[in-house]
N, C-alpha and C positions, 0 to 999 in steps of 0.2 A: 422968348426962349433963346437959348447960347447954343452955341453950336455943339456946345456938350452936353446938353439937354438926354434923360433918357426916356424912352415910352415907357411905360408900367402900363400894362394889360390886371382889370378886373374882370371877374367873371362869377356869373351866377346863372343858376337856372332859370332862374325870374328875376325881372329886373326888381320886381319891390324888395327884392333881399339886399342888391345894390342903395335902391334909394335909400332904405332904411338904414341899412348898418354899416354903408362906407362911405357916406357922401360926405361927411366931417374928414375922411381922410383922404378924398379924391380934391376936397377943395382946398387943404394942406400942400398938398402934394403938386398940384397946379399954380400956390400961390409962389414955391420953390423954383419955380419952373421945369416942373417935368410934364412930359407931353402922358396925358391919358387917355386913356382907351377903354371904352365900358364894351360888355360881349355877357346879353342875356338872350335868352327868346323873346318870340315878339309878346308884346302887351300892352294894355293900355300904359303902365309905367313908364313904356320906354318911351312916351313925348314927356312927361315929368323927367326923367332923368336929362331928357335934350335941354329941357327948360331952366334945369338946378344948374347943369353945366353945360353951357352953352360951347363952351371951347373945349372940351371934350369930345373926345370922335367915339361915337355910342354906334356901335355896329351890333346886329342882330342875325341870330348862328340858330335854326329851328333845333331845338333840342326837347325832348320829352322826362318825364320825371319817373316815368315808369318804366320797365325795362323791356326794349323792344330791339332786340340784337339786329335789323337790316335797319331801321333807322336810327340806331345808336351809331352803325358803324357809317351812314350818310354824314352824321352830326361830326363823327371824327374828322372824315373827309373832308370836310367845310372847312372844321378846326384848322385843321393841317394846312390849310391852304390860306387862312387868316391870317396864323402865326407866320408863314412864309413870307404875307406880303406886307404885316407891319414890321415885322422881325423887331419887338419887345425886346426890350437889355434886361 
């Protein structure tokens, strides 16, 4: 990776929506050299995901699919505090 490398942050609620419908473009997108960033909840996917892309920083954010406004607004929290610390271009 050059120093002008950017992160690109993916994200889903589950990781098999990742594995399924972006891993052609996460492995594109790494063979360019940009740094990735997978961000689903936890699941058994997320070791398939570590395993498709090993050089991939696959971090997990609890997020629920149904709408739960005190843990939707924890989930934000987390976010917020994610995107702070990879600070994605």
């Amino acid at each position: 990776m050059t120093a002008a490398a950017r992160s690109v942050l993916f994200t889903a609620t589950i990781p098999i929506t990742l594995d399924k419908f972006g891993s052609e473009y996460v492995r594109q997108l790494q063979e360019s050299g940009q740094k990735v960033i997978l961000v689903s909840s936890d699941g058994p996917e997320v070791a398939v995901l570590r395993t498709r892309h090993p050089t991939a920083d696959v971090r997990v954010v609890p997020m629920a699919r149904a709408i739960a406004p005190w843990r939707d607004a924890i989930s934000l929290f987390r976010w917020l505090l994610l995107l702070m610390r990879t600070r994605p271009a």
